[in-house]
Backbone as XML, in Angstrom:
<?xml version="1.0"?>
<chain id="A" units="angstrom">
  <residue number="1" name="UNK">
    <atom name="N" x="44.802" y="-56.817" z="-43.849"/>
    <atom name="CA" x="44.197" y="-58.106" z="-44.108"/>
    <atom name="C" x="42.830" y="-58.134" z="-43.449"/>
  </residue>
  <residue number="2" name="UNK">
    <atom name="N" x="41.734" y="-59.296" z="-44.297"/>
    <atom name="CA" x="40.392" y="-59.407" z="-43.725"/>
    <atom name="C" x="40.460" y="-60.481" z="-43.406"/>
  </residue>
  <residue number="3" name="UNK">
    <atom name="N" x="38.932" y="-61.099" z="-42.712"/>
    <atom name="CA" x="38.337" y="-62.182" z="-43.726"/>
    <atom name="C" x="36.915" y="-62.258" z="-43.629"/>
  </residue>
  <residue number="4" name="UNK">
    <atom name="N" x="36.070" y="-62.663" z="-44.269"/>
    <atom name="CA" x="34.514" y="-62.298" z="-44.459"/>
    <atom name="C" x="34.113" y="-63.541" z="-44.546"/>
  </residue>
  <residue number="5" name="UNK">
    <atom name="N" x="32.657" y="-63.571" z="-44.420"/>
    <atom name="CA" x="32.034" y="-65.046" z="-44.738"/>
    <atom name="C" x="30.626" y="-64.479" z="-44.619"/>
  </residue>
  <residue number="6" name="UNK">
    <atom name="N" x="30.199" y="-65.628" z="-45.521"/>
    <atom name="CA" x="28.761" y="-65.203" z="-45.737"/>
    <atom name="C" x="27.868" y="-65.718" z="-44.329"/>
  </residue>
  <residue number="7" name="UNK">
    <atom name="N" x="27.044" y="-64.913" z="-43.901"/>
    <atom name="CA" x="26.075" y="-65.492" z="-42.605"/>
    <atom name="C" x="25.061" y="-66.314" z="-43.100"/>
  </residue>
  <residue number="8" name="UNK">
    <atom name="N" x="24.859" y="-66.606" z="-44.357"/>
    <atom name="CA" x="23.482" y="-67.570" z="-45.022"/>
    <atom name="C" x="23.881" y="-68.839" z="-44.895"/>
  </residue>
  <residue number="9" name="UNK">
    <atom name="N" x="22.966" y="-70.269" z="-45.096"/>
    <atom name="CA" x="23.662" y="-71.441" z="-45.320"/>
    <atom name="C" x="23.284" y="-71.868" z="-47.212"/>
  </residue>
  <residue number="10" name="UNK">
    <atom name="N" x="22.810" y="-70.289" z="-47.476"/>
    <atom name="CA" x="22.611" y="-71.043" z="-49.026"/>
    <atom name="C" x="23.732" y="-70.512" z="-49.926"/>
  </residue>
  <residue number="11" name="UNK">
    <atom name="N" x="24.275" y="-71.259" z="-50.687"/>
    <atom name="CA" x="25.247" y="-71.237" z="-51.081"/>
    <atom name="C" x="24.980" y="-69.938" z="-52.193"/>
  </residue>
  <residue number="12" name="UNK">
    <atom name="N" x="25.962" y="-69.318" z="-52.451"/>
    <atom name="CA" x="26.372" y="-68.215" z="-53.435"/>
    <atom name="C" x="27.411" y="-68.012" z="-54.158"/>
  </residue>
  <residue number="13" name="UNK">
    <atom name="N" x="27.486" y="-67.520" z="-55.427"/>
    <atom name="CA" x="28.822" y="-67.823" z="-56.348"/>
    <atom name="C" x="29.615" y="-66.385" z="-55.688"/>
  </residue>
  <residue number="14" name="UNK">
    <atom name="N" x="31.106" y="-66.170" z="-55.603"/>
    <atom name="CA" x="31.983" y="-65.762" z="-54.646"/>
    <atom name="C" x="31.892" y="-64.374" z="-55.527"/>
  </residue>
  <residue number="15" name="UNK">
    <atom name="N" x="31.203" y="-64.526" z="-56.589"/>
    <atom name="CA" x="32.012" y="-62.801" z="-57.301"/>
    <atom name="C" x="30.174" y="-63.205" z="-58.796"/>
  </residue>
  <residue number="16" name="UNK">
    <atom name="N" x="29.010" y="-62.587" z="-57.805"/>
    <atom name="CA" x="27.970" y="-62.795" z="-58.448"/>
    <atom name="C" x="27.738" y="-61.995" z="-60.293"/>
  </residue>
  <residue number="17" name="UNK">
    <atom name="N" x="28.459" y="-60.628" z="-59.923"/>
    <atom name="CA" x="28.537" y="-60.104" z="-61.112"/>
    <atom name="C" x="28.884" y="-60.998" z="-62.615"/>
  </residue>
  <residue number="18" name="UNK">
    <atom name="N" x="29.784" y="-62.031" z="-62.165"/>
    <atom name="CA" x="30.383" y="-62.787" z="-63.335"/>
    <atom name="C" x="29.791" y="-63.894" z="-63.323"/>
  </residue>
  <residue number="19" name="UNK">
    <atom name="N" x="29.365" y="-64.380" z="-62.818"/>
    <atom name="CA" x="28.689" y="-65.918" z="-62.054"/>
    <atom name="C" x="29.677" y="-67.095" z="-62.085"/>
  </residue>
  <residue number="20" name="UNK">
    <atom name="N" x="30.431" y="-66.459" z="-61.140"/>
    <atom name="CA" x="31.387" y="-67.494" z="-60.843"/>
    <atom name="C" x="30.894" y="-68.697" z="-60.410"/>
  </residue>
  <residue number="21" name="UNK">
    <atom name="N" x="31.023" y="-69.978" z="-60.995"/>
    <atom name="CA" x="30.943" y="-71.410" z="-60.129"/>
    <atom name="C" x="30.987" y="-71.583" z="-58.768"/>
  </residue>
  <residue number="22" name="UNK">
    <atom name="N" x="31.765" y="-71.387" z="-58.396"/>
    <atom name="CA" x="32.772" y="-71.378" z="-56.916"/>
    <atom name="C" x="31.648" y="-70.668" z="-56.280"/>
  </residue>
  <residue number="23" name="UNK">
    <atom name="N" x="30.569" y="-71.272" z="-55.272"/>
    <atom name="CA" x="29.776" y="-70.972" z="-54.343"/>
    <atom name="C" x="30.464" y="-71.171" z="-52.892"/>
  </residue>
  <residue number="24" name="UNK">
    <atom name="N" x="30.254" y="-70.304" z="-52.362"/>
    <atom name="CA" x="30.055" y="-70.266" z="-50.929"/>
    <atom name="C" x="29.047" y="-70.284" z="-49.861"/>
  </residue>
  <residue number="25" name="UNK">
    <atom name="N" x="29.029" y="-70.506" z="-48.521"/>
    <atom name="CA" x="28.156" y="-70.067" z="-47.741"/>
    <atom name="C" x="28.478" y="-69.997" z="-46.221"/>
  </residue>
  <residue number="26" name="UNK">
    <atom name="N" x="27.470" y="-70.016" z="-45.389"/>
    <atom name="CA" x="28.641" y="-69.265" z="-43.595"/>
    <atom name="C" x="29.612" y="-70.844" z="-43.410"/>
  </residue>
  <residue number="27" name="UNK">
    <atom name="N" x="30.333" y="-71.628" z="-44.010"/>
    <atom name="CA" x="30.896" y="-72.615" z="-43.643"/>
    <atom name="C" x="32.332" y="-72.437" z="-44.400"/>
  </residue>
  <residue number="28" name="UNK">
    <atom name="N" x="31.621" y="-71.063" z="-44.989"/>
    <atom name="CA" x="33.445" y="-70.607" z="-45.851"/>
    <atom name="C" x="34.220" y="-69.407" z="-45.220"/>
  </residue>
  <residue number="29" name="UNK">
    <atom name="N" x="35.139" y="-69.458" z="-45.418"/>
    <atom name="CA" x="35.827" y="-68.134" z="-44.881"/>
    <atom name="C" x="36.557" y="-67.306" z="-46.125"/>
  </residue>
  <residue number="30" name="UNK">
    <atom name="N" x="36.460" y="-66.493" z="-46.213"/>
    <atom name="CA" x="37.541" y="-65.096" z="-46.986"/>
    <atom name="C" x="38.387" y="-64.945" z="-46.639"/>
  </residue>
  <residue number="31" name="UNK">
    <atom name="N" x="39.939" y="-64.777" z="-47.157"/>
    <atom name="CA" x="41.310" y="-64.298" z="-46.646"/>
    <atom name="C" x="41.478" y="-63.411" z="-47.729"/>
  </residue>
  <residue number="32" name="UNK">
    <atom name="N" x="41.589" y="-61.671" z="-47.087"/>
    <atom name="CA" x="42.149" y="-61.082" z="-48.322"/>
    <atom name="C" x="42.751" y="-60.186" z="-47.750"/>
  </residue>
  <residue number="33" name="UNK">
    <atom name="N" x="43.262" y="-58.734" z="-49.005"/>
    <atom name="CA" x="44.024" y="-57.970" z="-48.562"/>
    <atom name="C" x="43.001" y="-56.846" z="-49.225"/>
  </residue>
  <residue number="34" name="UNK">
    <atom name="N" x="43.490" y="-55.855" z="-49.241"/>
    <atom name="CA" x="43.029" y="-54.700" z="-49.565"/>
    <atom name="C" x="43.589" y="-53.311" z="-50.074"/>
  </residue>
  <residue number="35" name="UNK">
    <atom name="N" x="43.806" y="-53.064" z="-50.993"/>
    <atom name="CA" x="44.638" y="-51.852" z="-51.301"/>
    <atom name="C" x="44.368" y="-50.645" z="-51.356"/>
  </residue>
  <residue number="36" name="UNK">
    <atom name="N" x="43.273" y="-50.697" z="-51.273"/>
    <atom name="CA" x="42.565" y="-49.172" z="-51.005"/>
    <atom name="C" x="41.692" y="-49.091" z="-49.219"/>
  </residue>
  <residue number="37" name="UNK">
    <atom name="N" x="40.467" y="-49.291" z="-49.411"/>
    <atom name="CA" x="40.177" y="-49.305" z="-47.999"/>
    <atom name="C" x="38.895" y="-50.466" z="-47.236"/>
  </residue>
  <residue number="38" name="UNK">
    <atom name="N" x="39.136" y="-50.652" z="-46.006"/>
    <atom name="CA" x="38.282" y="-52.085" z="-46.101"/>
    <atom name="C" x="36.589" y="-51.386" z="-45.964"/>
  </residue>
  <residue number="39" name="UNK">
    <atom name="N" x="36.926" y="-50.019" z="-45.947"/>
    <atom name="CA" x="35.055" y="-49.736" z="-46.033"/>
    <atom name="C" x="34.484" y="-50.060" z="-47.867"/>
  </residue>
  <residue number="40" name="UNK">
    <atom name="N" x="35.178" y="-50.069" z="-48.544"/>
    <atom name="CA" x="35.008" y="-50.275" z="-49.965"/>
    <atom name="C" x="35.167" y="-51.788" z="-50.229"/>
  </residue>
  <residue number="41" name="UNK">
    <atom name="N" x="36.094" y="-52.867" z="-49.618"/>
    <atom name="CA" x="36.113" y="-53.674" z="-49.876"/>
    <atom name="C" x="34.633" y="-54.645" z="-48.997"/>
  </residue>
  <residue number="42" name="UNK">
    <atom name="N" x="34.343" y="-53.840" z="-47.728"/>
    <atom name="CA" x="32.977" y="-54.408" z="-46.727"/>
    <atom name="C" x="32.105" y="-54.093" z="-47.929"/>
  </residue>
  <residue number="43" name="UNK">
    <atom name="N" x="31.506" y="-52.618" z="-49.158"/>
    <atom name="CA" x="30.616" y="-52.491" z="-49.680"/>
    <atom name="C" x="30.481" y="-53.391" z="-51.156"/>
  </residue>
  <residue number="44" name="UNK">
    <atom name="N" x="31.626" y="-54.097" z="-51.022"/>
    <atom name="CA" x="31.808" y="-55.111" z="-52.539"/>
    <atom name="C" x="31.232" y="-56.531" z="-51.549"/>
  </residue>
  <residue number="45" name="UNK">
    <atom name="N" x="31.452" y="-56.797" z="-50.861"/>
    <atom name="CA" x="30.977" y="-57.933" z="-50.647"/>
    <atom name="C" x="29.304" y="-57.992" z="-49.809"/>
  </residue>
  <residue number="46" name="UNK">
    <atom name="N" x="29.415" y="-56.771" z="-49.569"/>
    <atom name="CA" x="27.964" y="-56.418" z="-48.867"/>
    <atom name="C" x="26.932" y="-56.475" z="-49.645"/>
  </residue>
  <residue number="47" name="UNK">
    <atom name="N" x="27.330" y="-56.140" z="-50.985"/>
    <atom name="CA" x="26.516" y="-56.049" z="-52.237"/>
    <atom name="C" x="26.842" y="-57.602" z="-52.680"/>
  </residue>
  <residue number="48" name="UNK">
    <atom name="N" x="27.265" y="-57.819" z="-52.941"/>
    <atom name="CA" x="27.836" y="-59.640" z="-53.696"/>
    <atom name="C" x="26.566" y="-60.415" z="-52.852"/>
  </residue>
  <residue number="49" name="UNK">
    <atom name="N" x="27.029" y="-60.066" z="-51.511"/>
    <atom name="CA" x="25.876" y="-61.633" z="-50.756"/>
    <atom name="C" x="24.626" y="-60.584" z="-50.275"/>
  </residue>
  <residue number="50" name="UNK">
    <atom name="N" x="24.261" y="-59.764" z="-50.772"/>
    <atom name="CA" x="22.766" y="-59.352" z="-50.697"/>
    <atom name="C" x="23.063" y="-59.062" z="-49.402"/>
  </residue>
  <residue number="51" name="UNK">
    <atom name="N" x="24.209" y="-58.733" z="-48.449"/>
    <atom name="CA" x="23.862" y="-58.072" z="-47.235"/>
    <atom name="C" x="23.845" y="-58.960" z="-46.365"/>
  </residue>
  <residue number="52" name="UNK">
    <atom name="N" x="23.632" y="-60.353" z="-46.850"/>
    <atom name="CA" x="23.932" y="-61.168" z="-45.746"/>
    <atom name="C" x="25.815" y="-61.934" z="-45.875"/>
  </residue>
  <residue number="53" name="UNK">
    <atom name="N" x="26.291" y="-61.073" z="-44.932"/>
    <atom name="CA" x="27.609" y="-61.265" z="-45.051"/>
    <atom name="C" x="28.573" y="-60.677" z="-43.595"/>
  </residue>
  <residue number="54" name="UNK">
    <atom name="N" x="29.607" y="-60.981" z="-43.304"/>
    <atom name="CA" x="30.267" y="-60.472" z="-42.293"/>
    <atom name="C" x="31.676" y="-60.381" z="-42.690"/>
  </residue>
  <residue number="55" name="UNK">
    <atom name="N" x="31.696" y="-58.848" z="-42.557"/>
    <atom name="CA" x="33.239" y="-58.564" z="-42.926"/>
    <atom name="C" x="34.213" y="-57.951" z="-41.233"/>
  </residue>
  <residue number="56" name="UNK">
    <atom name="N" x="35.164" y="-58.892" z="-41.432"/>
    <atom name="CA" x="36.080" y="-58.325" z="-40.252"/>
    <atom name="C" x="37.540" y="-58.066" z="-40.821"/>
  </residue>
  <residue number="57" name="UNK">
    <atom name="N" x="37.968" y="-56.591" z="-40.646"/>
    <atom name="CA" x="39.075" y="-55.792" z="-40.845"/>
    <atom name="C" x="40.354" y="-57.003" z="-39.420"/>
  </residue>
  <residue number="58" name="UNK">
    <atom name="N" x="41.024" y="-56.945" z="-40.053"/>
    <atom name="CA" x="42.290" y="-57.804" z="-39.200"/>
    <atom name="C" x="43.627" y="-56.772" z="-39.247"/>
  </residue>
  <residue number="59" name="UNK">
    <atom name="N" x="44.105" y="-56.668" z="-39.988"/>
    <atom name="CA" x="45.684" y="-56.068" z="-39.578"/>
    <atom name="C" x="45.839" y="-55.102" z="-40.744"/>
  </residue>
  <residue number="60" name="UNK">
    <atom name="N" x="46.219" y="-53.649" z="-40.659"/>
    <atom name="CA" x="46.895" y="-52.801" z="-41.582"/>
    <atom name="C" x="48.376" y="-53.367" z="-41.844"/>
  </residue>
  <residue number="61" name="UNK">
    <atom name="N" x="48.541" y="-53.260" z="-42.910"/>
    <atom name="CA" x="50.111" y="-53.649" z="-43.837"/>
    <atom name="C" x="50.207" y="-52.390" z="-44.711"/>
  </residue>
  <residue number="62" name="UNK">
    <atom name="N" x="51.657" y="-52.280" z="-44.519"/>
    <atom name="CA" x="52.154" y="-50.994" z="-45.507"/>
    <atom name="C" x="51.567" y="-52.033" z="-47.049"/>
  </residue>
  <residue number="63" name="UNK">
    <atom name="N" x="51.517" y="-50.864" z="-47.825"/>
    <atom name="CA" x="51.332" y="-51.023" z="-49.047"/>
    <atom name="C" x="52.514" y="-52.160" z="-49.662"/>
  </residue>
  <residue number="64" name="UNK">
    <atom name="N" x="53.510" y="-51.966" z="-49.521"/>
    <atom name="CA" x="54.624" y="-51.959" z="-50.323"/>
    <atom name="C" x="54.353" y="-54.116" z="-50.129"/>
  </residue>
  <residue number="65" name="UNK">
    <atom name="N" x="54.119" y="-53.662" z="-48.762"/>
    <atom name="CA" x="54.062" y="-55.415" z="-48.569"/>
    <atom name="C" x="52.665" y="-56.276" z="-48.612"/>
  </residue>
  <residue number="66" name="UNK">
    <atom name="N" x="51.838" y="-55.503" z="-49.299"/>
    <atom name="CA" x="50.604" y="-56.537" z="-49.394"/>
    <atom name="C" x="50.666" y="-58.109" z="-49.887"/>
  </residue>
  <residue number="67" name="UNK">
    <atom name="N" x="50.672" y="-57.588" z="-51.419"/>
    <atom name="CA" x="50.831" y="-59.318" z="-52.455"/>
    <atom name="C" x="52.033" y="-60.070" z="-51.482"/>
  </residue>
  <residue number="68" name="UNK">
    <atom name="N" x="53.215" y="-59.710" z="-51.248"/>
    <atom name="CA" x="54.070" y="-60.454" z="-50.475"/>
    <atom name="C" x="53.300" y="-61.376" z="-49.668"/>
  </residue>
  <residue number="69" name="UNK">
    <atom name="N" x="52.767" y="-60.279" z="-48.618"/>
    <atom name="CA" x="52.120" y="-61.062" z="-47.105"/>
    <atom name="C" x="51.069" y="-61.634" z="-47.462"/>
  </residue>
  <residue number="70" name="UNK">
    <atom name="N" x="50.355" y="-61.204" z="-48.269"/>
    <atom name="CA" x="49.208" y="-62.290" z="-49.197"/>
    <atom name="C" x="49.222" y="-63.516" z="-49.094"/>
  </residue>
  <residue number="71" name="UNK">
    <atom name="N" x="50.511" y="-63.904" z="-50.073"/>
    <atom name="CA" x="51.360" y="-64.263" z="-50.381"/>
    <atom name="C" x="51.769" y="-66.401" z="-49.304"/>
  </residue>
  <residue number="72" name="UNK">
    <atom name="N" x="52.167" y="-65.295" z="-48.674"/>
    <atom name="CA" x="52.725" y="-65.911" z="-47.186"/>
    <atom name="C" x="51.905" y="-66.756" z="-46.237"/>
  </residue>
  <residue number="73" name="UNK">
    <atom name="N" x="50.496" y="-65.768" z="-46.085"/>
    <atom name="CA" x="49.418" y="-65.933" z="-45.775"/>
    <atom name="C" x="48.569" y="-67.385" z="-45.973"/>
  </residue>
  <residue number="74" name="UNK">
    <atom name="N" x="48.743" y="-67.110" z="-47.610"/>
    <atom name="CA" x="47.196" y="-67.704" z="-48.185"/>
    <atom name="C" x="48.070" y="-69.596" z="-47.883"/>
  </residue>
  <residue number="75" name="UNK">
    <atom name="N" x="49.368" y="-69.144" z="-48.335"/>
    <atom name="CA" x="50.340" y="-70.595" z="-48.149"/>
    <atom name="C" x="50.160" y="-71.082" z="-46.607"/>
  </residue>
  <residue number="76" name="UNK">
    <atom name="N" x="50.301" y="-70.362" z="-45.635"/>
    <atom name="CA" x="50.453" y="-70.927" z="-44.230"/>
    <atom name="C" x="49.033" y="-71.534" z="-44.227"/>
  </residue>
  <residue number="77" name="UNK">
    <atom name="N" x="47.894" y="-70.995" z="-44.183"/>
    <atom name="CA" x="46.598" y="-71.375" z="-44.344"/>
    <atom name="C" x="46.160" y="-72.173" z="-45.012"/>
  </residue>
  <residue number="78" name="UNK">
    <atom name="N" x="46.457" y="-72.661" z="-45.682"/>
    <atom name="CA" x="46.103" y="-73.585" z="-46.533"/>
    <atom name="C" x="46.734" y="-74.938" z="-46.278"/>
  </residue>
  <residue number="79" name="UNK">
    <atom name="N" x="47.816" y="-74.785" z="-45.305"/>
    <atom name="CA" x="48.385" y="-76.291" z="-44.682"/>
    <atom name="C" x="47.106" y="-76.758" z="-43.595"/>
  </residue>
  <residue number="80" name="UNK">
    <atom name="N" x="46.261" y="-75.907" z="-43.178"/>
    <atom name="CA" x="45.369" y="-76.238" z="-42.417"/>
    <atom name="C" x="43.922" y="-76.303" z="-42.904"/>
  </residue>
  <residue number="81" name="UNK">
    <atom name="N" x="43.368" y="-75.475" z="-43.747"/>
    <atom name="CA" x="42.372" y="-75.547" z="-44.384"/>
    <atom name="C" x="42.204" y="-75.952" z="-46.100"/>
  </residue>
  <residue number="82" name="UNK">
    <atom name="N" x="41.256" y="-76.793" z="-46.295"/>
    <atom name="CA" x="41.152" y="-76.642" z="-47.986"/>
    <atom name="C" x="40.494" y="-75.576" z="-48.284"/>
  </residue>
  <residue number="83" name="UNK">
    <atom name="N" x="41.217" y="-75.086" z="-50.040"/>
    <atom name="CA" x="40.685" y="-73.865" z="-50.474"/>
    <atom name="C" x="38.939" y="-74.512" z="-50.984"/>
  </residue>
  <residue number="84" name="UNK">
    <atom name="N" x="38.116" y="-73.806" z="-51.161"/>
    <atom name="CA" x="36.980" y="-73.702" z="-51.936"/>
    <atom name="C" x="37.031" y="-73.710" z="-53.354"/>
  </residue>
  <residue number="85" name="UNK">
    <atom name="N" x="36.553" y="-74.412" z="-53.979"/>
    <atom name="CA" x="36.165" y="-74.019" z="-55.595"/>
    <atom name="C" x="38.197" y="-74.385" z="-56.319"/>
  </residue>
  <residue number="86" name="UNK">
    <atom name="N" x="37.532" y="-73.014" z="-56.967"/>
    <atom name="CA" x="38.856" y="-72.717" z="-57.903"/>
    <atom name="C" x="39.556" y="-71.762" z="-57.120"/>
  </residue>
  <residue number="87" name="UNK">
    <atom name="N" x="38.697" y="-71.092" z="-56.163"/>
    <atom name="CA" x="39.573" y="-70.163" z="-55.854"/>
    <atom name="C" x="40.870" y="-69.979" z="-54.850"/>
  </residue>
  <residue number="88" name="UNK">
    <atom name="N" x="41.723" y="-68.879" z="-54.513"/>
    <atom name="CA" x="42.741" y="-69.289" z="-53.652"/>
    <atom name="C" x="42.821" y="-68.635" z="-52.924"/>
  </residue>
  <residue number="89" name="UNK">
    <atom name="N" x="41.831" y="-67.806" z="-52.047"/>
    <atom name="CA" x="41.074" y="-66.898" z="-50.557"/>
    <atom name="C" x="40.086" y="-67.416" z="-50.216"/>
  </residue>
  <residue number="90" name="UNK">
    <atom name="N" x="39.186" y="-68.305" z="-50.620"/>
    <atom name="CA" x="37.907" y="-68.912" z="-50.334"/>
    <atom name="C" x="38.483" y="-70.413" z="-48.855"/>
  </residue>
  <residue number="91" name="UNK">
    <atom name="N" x="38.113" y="-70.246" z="-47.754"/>
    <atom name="CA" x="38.807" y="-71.501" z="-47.431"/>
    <atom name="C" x="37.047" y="-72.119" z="-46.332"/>
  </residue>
  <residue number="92" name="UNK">
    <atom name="N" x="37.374" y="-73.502" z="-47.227"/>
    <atom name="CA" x="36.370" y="-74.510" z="-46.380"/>
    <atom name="C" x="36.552" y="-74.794" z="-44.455"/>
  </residue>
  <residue number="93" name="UNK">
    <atom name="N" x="36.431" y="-73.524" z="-44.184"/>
    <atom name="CA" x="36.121" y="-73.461" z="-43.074"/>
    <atom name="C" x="35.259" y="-72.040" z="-42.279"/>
  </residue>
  <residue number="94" name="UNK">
    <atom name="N" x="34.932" y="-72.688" z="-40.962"/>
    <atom name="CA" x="33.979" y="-71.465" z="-40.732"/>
    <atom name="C" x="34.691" y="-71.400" z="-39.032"/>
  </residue>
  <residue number="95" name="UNK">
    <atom name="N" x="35.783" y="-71.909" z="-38.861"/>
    <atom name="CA" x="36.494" y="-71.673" z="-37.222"/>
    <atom name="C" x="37.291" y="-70.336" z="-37.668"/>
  </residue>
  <residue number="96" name="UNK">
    <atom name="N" x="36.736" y="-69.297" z="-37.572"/>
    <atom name="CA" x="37.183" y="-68.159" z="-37.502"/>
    <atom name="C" x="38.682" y="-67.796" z="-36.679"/>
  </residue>
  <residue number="97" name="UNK">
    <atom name="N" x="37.971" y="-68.130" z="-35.252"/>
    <atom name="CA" x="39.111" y="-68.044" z="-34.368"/>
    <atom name="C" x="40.882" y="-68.174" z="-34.869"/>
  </residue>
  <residue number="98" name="UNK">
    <atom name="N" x="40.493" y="-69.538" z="-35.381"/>
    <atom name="CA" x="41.688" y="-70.220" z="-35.471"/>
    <atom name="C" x="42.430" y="-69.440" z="-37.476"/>
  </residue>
  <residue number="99" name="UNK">
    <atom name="N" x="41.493" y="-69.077" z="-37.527"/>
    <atom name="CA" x="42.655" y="-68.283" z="-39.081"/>
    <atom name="C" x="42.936" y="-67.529" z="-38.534"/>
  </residue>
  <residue number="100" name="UNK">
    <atom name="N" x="42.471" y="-66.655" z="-37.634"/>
    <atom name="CA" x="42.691" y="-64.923" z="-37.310"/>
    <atom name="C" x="44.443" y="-65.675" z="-36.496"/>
  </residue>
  <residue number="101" name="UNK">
    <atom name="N" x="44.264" y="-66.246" z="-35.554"/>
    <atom name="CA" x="45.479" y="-67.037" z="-35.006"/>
    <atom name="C" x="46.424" y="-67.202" z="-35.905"/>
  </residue>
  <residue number="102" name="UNK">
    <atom name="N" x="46.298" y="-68.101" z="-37.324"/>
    <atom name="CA" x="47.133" y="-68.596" z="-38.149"/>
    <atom name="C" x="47.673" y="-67.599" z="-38.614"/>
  </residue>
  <residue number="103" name="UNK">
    <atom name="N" x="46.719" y="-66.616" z="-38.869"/>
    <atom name="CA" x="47.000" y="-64.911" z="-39.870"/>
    <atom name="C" x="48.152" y="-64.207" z="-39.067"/>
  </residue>
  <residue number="104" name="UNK">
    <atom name="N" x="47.946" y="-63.457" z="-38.075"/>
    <atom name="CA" x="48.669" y="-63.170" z="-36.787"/>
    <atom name="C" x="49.915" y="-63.715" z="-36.688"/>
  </residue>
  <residue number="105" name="UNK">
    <atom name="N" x="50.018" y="-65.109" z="-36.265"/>
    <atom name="CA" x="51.155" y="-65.943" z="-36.246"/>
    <atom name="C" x="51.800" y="-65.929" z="-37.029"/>
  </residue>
  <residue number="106" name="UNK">
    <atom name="N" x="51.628" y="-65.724" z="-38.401"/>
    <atom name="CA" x="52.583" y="-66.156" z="-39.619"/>
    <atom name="C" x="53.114" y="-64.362" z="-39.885"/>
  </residue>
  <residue number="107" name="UNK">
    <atom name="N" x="52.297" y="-62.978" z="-39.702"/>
    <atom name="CA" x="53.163" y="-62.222" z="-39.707"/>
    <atom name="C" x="53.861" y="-61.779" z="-38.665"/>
  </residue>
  <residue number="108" name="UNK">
    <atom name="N" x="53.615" y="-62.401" z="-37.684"/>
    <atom name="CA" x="54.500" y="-62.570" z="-36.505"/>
    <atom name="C" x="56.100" y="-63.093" z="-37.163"/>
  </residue>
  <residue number="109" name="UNK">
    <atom name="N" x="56.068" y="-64.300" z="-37.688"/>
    <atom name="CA" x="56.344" y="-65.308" z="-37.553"/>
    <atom name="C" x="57.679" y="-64.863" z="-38.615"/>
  </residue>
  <residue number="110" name="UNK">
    <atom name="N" x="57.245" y="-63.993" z="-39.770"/>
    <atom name="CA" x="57.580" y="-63.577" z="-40.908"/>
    <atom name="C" x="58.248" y="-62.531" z="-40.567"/>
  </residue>
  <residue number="111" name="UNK">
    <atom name="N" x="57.863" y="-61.376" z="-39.765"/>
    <atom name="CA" x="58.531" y="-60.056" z="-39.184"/>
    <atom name="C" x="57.759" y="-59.205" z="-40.064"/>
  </residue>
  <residue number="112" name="UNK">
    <atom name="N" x="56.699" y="-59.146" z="-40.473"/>
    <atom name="CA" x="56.186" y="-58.366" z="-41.425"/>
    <atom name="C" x="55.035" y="-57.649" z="-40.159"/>
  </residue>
  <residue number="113" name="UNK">
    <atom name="N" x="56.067" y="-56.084" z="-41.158"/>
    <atom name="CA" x="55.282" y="-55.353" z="-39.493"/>
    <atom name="C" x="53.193" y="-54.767" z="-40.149"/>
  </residue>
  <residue number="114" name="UNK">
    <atom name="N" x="53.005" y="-54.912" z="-38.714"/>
    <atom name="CA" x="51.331" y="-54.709" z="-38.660"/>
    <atom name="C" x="50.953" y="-53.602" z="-37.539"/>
  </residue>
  <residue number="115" name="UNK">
    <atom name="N" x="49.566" y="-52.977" z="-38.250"/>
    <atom name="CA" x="49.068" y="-52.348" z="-36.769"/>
    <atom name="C" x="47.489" y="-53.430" z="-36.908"/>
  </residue>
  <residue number="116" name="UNK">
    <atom name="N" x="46.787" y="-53.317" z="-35.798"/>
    <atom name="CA" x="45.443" y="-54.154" z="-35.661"/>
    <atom name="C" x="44.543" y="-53.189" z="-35.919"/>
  </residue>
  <residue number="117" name="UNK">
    <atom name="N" x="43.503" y="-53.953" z="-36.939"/>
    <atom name="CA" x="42.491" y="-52.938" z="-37.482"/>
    <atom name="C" x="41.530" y="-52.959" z="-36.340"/>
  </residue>
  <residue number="118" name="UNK">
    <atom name="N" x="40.803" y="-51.892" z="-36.449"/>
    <atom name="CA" x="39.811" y="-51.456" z="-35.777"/>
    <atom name="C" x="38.426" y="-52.110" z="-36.599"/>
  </residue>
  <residue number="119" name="UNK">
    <atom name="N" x="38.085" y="-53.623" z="-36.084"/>
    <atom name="CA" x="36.581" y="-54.237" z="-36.714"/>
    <atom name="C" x="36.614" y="-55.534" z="-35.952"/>
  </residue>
</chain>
């Protein structure tokens, strides 16, 4: 698991290639997962916000349990934050601290085993 946010305050559509509606800016946060690797998923969003962006690696999950813990995730989070836009990883907040906490806690919480990424 990640989560990224843009460092600009001007807003940007979340997936520029398509021109998605759904703008963001550093007052949003990213919750995602990753199935391949987060240096590929840092160069998709590095490119999306022109470089002005911050990606932080959070917890390795076996494969098998990604979408699950996704899943689990995006639900616990969202009792505390509103999503952005249309989308359902985009969340109207920029207290970092406190998702990485919520994130943590809930696969704590869940038994869904983790190692801590290195970012």
């Amino acid at each position: 698991m990640y989560i990224a946010h843009p460092t600009s305050s001007v807003p940007k559509s979340i997936y520029k290639a398509k021109h998605y509606k759904t703008r963001v800016n550093d007052q949003h946060t990213k919750v995602g997962i990753t199935e391949h690797s987060f240096e590929s998923s840092e160069r998709r969003y590095t490119s999306n916000f022109n470089g002005e962006v911050k990606f932080i690696p959070l917890s390795l999950i076996d494969s098998e349990d990604l979408k699950r813990t996704e899943k689990i995730v995006l639900c616990a989070i969202s009792k505390h934050f509103k999503k952005v836009g249309h989308s359902r990883e985009w969340f109207n907040t920029n207290n970092r601290q406190k998702l990485r906490k919520i994130i943590i806690d809930t696969l704590k919480e869940n038994r869904i085993q983790y190692e801590p990424a290195n970012g």
